[in-house]
C-alpha positions as semicolon CSV with decimal commas, in nm:
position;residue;x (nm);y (nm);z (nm)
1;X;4,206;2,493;0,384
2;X;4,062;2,817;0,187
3;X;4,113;2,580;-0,104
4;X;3,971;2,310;0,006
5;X;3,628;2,474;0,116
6;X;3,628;2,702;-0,213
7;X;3,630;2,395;-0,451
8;X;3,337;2,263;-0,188
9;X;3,182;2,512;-0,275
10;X;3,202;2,554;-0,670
11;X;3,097;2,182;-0,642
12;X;2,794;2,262;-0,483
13;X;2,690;2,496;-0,703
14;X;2,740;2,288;-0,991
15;X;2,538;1,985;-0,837
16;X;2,351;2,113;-0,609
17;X;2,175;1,799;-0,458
18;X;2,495;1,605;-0,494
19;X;2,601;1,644;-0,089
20;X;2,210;1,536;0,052
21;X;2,181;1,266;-0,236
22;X;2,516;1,103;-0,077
23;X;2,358;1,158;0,272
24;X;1,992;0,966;0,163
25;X;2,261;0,713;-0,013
26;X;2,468;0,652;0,323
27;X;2,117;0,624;0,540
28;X;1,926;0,401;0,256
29;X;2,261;0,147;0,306
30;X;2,220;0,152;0,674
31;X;1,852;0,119;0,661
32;X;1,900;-0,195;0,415
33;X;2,156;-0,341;0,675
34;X;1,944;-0,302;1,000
35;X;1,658;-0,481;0,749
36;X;1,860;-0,785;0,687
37;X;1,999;-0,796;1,023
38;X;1,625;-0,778;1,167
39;X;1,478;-1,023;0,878
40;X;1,740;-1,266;0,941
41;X;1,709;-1,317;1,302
42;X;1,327;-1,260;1,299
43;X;1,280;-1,571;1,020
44;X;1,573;-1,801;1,200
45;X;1,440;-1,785;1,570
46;X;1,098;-1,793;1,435
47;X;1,230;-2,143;1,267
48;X;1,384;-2,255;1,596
49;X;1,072;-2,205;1,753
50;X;0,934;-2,531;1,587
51;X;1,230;-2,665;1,486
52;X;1,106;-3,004;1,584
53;X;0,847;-2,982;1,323
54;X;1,072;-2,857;1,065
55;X;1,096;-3,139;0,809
56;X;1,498;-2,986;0,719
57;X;1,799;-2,932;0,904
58;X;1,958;-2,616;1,044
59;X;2,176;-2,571;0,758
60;X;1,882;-2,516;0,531
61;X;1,714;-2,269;0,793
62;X;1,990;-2,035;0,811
63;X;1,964;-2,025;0,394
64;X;1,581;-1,952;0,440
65;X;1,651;-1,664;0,653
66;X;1,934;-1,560;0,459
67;X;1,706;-1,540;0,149
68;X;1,425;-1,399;0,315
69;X;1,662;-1,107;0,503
70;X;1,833;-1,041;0,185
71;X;1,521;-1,025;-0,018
72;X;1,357;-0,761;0,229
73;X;1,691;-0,541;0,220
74;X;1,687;-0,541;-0,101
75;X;1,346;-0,393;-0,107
76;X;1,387;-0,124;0,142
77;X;1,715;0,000;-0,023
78;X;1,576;-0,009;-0,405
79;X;1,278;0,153;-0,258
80;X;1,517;0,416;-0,075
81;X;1,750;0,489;-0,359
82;X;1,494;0,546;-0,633
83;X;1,355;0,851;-0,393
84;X;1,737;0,963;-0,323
85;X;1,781;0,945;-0,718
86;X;1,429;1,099;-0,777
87;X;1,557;1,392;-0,540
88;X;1,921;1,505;-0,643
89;X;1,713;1,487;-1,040
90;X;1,472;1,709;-0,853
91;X;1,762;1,960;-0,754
92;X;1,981;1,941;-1,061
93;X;1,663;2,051;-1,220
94;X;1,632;1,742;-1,452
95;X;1,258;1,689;-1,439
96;X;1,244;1,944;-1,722
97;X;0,901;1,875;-1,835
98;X;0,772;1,858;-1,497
99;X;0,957;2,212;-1,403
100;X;0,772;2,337;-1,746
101;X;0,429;2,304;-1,583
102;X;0,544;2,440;-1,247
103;X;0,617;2,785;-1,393
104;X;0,269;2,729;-1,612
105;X;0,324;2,529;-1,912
106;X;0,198;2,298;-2,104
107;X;0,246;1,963;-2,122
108;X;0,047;1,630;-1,982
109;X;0,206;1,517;-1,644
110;X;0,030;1,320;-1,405
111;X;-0,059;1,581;-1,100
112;X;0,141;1,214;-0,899
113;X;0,483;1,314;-1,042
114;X;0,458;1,666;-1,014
115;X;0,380;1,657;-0,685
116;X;0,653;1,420;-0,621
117;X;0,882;1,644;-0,812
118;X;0,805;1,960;-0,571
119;X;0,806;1,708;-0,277
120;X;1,180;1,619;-0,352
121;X;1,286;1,949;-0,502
122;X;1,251;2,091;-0,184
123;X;1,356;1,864;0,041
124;X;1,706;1,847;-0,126
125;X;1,749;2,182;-0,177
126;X;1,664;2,327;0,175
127;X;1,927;1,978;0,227
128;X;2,179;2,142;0,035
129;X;2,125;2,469;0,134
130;X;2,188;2,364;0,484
131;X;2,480;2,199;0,420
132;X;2,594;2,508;0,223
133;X;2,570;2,679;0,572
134;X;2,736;2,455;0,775
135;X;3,084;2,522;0,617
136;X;3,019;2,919;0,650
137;X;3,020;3,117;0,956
138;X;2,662;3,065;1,062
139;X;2,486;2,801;1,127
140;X;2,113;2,723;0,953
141;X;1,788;2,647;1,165
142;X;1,670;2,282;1,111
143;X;1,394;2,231;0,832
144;X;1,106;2,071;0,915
145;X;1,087;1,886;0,599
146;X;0,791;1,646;0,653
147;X;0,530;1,972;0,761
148;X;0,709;2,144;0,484
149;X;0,593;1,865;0,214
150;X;0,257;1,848;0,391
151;X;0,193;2,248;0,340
152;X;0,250;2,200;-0,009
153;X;-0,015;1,922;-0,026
154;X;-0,243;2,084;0,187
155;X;-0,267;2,417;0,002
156;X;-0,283;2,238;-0,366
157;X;-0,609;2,030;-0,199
158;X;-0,763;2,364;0,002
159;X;-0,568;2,638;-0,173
160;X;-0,521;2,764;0,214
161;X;-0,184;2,941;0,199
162;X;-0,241;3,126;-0,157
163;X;-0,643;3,192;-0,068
164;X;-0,515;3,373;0,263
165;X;-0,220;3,565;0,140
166;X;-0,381;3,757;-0,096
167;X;-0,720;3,952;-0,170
168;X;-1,034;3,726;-0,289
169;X;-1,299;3,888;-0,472
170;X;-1,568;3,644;-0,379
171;X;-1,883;3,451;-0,556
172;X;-2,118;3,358;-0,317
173;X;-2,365;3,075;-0,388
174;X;-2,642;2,930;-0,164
175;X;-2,794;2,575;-0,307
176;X;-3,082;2,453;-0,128
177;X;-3,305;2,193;-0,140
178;X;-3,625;2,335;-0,225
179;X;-3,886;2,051;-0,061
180;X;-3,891;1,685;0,066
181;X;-3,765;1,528;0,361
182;X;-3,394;1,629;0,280
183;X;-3,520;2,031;0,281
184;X;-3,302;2,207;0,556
185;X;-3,485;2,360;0,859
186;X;-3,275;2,700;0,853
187;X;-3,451;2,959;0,603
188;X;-3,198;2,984;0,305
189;X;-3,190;3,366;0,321
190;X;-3,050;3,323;0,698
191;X;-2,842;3,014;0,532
192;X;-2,690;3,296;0,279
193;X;-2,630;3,510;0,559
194;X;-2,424;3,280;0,741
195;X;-2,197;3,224;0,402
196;X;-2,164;3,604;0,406
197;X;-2,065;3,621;0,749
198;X;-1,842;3,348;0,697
199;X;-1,629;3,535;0,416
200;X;-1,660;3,877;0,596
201;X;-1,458;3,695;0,903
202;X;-1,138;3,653;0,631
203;X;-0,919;3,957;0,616
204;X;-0,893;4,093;0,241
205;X;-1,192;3,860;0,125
206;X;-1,465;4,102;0,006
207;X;-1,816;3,974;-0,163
208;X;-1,842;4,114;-0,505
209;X;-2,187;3,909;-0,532
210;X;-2,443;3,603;-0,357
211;X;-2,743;3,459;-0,456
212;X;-2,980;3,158;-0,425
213;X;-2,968;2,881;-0,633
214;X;-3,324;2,620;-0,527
215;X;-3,219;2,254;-0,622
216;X;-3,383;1,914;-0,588
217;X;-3,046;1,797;-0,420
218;X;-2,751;1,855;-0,325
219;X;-2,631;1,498;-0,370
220;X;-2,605;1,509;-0,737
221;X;-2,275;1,454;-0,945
222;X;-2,265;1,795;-1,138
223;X;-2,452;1,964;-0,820
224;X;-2,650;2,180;-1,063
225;X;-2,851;2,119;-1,369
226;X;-2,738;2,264;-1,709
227;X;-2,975;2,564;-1,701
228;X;-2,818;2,692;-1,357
229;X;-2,496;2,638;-1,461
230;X;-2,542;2,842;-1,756
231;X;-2,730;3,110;-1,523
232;X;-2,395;3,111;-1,303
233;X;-2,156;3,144;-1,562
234;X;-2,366;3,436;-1,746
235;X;-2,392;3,578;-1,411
236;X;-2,007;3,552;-1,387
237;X;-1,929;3,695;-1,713
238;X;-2,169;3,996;-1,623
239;X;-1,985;4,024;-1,321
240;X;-1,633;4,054;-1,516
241;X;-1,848;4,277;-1,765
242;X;-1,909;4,511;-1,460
243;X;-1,543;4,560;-1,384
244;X;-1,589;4,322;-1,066
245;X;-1,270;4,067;-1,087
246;X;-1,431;3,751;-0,924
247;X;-1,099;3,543;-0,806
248;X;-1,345;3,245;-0,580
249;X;-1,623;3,080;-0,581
250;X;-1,773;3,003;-0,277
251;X;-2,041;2,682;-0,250
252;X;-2,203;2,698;0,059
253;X;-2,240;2,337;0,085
254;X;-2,078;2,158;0,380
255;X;-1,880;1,932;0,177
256;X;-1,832;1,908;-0,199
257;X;-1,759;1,596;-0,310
258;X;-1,428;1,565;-0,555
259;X;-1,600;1,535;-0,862
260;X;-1,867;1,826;-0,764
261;X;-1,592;2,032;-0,704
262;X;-1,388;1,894;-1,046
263;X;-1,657;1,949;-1,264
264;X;-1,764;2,362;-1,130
265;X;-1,404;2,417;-1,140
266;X;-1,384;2,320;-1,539
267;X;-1,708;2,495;-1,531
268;X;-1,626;2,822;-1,403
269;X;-1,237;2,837;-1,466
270;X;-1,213;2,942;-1,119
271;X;-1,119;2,754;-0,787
272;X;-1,428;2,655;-0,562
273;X;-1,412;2,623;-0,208
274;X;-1,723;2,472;0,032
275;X;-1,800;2,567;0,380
276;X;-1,528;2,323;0,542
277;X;-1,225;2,461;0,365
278;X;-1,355;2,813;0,414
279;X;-1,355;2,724;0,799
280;X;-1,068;2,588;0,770
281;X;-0,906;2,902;0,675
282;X;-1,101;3,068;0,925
283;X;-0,979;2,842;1,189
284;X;-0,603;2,860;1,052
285;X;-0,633;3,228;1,101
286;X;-0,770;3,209;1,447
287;X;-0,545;2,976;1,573
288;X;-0,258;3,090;1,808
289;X;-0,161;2,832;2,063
290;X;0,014;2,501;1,950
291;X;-0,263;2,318;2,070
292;X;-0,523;2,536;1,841
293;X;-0,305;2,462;1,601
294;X;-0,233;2,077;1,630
295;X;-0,654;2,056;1,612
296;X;-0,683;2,261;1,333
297;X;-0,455;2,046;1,172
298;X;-0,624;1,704;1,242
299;X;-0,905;1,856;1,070
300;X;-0,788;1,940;0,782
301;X;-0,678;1,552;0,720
302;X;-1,035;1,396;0,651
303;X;-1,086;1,719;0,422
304;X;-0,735;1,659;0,239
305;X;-0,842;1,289;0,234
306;X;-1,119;1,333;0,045
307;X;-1,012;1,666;-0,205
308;X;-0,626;1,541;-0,285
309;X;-0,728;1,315;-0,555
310;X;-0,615;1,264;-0,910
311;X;-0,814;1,073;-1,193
312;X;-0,691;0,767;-1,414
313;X;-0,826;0,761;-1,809
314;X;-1,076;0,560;-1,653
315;X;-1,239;0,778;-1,415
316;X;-1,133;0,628;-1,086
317;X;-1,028;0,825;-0,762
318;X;-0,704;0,750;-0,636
319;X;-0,428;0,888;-0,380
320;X;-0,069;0,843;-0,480
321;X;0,134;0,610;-0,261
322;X;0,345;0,853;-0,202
323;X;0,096;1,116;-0,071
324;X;-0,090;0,843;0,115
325;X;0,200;0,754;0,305
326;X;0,275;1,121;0,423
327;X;-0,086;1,160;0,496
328;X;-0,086;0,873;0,727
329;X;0,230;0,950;0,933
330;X;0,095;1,338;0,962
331;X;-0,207;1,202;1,072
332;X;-0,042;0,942;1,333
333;X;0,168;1,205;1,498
334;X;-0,116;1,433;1,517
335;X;-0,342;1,230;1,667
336;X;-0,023;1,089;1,942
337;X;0,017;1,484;2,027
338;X;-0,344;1,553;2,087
339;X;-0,353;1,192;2,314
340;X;-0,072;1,395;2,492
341;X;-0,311;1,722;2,509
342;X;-0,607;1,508;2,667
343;X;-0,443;1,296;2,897
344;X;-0,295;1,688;3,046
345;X;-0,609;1,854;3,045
346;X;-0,736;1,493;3,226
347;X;-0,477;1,596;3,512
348;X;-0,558;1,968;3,518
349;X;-0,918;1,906;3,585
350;X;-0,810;1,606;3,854
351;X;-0,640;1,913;4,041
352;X;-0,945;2,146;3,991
353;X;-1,116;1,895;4,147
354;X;-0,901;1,821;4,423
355;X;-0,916;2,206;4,508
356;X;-1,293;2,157;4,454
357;X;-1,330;2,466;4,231
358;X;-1,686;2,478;4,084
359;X;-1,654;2,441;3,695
360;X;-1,924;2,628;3,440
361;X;-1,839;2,590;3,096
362;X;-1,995;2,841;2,880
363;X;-2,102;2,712;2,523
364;X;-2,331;2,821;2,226
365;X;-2,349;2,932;1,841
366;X;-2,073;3,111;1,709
367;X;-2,027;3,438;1,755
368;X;-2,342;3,429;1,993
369;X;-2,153;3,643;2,271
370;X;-1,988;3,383;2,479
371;X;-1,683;3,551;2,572
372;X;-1,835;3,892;2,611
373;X;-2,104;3,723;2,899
374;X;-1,798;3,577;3,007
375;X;-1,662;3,934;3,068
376;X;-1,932;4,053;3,236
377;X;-1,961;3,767;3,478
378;X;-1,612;3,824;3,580
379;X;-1,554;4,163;3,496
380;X;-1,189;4,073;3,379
381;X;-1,071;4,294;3,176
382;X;-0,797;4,189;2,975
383;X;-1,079;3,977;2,800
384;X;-1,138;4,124;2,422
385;X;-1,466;3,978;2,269
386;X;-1,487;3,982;1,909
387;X;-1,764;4,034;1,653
388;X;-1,618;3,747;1,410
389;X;-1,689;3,393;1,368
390;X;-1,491;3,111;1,557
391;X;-1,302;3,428;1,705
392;X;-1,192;3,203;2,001
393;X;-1,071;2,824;1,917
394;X;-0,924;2,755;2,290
395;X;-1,109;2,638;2,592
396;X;-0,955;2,880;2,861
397;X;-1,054;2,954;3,192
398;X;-1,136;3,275;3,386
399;X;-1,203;3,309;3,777
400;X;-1,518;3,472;3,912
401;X;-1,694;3,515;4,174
402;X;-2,079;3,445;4,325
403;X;-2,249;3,653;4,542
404;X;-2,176;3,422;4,827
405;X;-1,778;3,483;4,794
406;X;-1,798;3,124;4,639
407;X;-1,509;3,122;4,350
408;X;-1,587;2,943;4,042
409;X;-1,424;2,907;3,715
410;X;-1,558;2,971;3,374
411;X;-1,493;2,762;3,081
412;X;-1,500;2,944;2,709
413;X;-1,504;2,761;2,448
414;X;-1,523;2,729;2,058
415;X;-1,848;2,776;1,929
416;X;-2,067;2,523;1,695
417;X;-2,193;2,610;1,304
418;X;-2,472;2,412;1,096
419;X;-2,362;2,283;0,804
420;X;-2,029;2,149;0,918
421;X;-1,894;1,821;0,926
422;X;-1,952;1,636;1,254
423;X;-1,533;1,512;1,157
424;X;-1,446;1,934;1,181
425;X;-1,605;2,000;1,532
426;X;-1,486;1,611;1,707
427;X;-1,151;1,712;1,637
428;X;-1,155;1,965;1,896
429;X;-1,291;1,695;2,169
430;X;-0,968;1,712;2,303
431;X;-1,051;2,062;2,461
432;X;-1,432;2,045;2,482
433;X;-1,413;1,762;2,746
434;X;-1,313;2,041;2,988
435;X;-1,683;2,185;2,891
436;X;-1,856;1,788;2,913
437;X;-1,722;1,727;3,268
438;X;-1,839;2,083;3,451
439;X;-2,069;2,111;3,718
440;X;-2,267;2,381;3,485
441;X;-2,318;2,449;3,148
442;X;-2,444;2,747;3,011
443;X;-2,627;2,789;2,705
444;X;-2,595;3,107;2,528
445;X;-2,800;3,192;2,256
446;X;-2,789;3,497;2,015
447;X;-3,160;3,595;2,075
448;X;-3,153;3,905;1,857
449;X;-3,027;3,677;1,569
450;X;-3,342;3,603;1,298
451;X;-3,198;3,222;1,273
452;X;-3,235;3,171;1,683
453;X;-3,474;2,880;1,724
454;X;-3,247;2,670;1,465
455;X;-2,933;2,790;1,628
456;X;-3,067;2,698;1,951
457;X;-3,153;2,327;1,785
458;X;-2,818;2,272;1,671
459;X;-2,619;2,343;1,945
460;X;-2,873;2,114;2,166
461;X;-2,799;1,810;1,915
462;X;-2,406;1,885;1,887
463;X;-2,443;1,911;2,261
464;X;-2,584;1,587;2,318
465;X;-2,371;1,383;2,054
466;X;-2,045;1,540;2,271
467;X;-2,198;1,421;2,602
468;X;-2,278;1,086;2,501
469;X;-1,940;0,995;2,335
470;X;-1,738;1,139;2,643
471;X;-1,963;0,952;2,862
472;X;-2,077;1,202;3,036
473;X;-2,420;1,160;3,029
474;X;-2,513;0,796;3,108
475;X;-2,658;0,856;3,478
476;X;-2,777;1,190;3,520
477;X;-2,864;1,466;3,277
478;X;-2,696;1,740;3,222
479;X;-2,693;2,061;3,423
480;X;-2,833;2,338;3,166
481;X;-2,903;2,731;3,234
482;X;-3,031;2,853;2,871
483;X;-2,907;3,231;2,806
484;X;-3,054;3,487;2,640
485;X;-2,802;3,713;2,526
486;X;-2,808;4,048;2,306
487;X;-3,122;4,104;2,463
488;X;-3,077;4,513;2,381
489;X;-3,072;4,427;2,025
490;X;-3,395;4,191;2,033
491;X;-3,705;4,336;1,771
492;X;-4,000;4,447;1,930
493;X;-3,906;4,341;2,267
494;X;-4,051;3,998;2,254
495;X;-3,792;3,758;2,415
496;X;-3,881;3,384;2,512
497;X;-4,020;3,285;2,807
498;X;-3,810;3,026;2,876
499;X;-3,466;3,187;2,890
500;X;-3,312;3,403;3,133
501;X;-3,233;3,740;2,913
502;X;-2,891;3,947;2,981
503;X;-2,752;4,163;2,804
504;X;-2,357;4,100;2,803
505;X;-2,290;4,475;2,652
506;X;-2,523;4,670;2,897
507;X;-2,489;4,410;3,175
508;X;-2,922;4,366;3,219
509;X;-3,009;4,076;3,413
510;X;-2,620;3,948;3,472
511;X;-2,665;4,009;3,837
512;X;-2,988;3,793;3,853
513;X;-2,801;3,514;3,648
514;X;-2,483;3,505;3,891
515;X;-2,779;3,434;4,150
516;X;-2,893;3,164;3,951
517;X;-2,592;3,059;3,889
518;X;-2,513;3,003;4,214
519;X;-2,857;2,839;4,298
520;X;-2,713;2,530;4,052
521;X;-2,371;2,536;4,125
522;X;-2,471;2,437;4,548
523;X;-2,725;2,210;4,447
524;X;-2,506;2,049;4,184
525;X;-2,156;2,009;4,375
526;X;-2,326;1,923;4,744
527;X;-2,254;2,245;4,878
528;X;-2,452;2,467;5,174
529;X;-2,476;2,785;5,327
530;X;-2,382;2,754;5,721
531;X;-2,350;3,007;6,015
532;X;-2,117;2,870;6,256
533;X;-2,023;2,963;6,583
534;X;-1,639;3,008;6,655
535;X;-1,409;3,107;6,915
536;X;-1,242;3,466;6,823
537;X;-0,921;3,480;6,644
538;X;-0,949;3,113;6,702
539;X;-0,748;2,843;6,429
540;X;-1,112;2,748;6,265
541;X;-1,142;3,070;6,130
542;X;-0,801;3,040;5,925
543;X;-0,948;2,673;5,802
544;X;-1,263;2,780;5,694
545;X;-1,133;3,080;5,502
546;X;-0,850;2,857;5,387
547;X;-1,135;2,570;5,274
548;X;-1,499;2,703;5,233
549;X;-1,579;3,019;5,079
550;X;-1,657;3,255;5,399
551;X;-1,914;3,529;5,317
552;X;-1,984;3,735;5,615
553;X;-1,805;3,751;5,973
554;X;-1,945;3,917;6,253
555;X;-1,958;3,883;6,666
556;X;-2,207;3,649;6,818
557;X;-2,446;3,872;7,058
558;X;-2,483;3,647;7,297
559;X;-2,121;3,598;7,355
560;X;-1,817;3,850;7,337
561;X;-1,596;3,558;7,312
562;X;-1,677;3,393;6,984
563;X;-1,775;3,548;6,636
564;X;-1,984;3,429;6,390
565;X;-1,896;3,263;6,028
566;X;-2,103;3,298;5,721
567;X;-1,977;3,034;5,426
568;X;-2,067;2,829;5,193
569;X;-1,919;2,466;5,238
570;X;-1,895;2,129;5,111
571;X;-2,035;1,821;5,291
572;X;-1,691;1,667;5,280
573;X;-1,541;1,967;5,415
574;X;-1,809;2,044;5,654
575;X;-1,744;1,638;5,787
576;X;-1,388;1,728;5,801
577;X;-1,419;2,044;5,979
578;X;-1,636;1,892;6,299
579;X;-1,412;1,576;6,298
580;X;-1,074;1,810;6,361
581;X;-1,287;2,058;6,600
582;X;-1,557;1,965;6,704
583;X;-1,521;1,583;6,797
584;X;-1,192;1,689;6,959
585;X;-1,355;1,936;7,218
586;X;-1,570;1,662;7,331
């Protein structure tokens, strides 16, 4: 037996992809079997169907489907065995040219087969590996060999993994266009601002240098003319010349397109990322829960769409088949799971509504304070704001309470950015809905921040876009308290007149906006404040403390044997209530 495992062993050393190449083998032959079996009986009942229009007899219709069957086995299984082959060359290390360029050659080898090669290579490998394991005393933990191939596309299109494992010495440009209809509304030092504060919220990513660059627009092939690309690569090599080691170049642009981002790369020898892969990173690095995660990773797909391209000789985009097809099933299962995430958060709010807890989903700007007003609403402690962009990416809910007693529950949720892809924010739909369908939403906006007024703008049009395509908005607009927050760090002490100012970090004006609050939240969900006379230690005191929010309690003057309830009720409830006590006394 010792034998018998040991020459297993020398085997797979010497042919390492040998054991999962005879696996693919065994399941391509099964696949090709199930396809004739299925072709077959598909074409012949098909045939049977209108047999009576069939100008042959049955012999000749079981030949047809024999000839079609056989011809689509024959495809799947030739299709199937060139990747098997493709793979065990992969782990014998045969694809010597293509191994060559992996550890930095030279050599000219279509970016399609190299990415096929390190596709395969480690597919059969962690294969054998595993199989390796299975004859020794442990056992391995399964592979996930299709999010495994997809990280490796992923980070060659948004250079995610390598750009957040180690430190980025950072080149910060701002392009704007400098007049016409296409000019931006946000000032482009605020615009650079933003780019700054977008690299600052990256770990190890520090800003060696950002400027300004005016352009006519941003629509252009080469993005800049030849004169400011020759200013930005003087004012890289004076950089270098400084002893500052610039490792990125940052566009803040929402999107480059593939060849904008082709051409700056040859340009300045460097990799350039836009403002949706430098979210993206952001985002990655944010995201804890598997359902952060899952939305994160549907939007990186239009991105990857777009940036994992490869040219021909004669200049045309394409996707290989290959990368398309891996694309497309990532994308499939992605979009099944988050199906599965709305239709539960559809029957989480269907019980929140059947307990009839008043919903007020907090929204705004990034990084405009939305969590830390949510902390002083509800003074919950284990909340921990932070100072950093897209800090929070899931919509969770925290229980306060009015000044009536009434218990509500407050909705945080991501915050919106200018300058980003419409695709970025509707991926995380699935967990803004709980924010569309409230009872309340609150508004808060940085007022201390110079870029306010376009902030404000921004969030009102994402806002809107997100109401109308969860259809949420067709009847009755929605119901909108605008927040001032940061009002301690506001210039001059000039606020707007039509906010109500608090001050989440020294609590001003929170009290007054719990009151207003709770102003919309009774006028909005049909609820009133009632005094009603009860008999003492009676059962209608348990009900209404078990279904109204009871305030104050207190003996009734004018008789020692009942008591008087303060609470704040719904008409339904209140209905309820005199149907089960007070009809019955009568």
């Amino acid at each position: 037996m010792n034998d018998i495992r040991r020459l297993k062993e020398q085997q797979r050393e010497k042919h390492p992809g040998f054991a999962p190449y005879l696996e693919c083998m065994t399941r391509s032959l099964f696949t090709g079997l199930a396809t004739f079996c299925l072709g077959f009986s598909t074409t012949y009942f098909l045939q049977k169907l209108v047999s009576k229009r069939l100008p042959y007899p049955l012999k000749t219709s079981i030949l047809i489907s024999t000839l079609v069957a056989t011809g689509a086995a024959y495809k799947v299984t030739a299709d199937r065995t060139s990747s098997c082959q493709a793979g065990w060359m992969a782990a014998e290390g045969k694809f010597t040219a293509l191994s060559n360029v992996e550890e930095g050659g030279e050599g000219e080898v279509r970016q399609e087969e190299l990415s096929k090669y390190k596709g395969f290579k480690g597919k059969f490998q962690a294969k054998a590996a595993e199989g390796s394991e299975e004859d020794g005393e442990g056992s391995s933990q399964e592979v996930d060999l299709d999010d495994a191939e997809y990280d490796a596309v992923a980070n060659s299109a948004m250079h995610v993994q390598k750009r957040l494992q180690n430190e980025q010495h950072v080149f910060i440009v701002q392009p704007y266009v400098k007049w016409g209809p296409k000019k931006a509304a946000t000032d482009p030092e605020h615009q650079l601002q933003e780019a700054e504060a977008l690299v600052r919220s990256l770990p190890r990513w520090t800003i060696e240098h950002s400027l300004k660059v005016p352009l006519e627009s941003l629509e252009k092939r080469q993005l800049f003319g030849t004169g400011k690309l020759d200013e930005l690569k003087t004012t890289l090599r004076n950089l270098q010349s400084a002893g500052k080691s610039v490792t990125c170049v940052f566009i803040s642009k929402g999107t480059l397109t593939f060849s904008q981002k082709q051409l700056l790369e040859q340009h300045f020898k460097l990799p350039v990322m836009d403002r949706y892969s430098v979210v993206i990173q952001i985002l990655r690095l944010h995201a804890i829960s598997t359902e952060a995660k899952l939305q994160v990773a549907m939007a990186e797909i239009p991105y990857i769409w777009s940036q994992l391209k490869d040219q021909d000789g004669k200049g045309r985009v394409y996707l290989s088949e290959s990368q398309k097809q891996m694309l497309r099933l990532r994308e499939r299962k992605l979009k099944t799971q988050l199906t599965a995430i709305r239709s539960h958060r559809e029957l989480l709010r269907n019980k929140r509504k059947q307990k009839a807890y008043p919903i007020v989903a907090v929204v705004g700007y990034t990084n405009a304070g939305k969590t830390s007003l949510i902390k002083a609403l509800t003074e919950e402690e284990s909340l921990q704001p932070k100072n950093q962009l897209f800090a929070t990416l899931d919509v969770t809910a925290h229980a306060g309470l009015l000044p009536s007693k009434l218990e509500v529950l407050f909705m945080d949720t991501v915050g919106f950015m200018a300058d980003i892809p419409t695709g970025l924010i509707e991926c995380f739909v699935a967990t803004l809905e709980d924010a569309m369908f409230a009872d309340l939403i609150i508004h808060v906006q940085d007022i201390s921040h110079p870029n306010h007024a376009e902030q404000k703008n921004h969030v009102e049009s994402t806002l809107a876009s997100l109401l109308k395509s969860t259809g949420t908005n067709n009847e009755t607009p929605p119901n909108i308290i605008n927040v001032g927050n940061k009002v301690d760090l506001l210039p001059n002490n000039t606020p707007p007149s039509d906010l109500h100012l608090v001050s989440s970090k020294t609590l001003a004006g929170v009290n007054d906006l719990l009151a207003k609050i709770e102003q919309n939240i009774l006028e909005s969900t049909g609820r009133q404040r009632i005094i009603i006379r009860v008999p003492m230690g009676g059962p209608e005191v348990a009900w209404l403390y078990k279904n109204a929010a009871v305030t104050e309690t207190g003996a009734d003057p004018d008789d020692s044997q009942r008591m008087l309830v303060s609470a704040v009720i719904t008409d339904a409830k209140l209905a309820q209530f005199r149907h089960q006590f007070v009809s019955r006394k009568r």
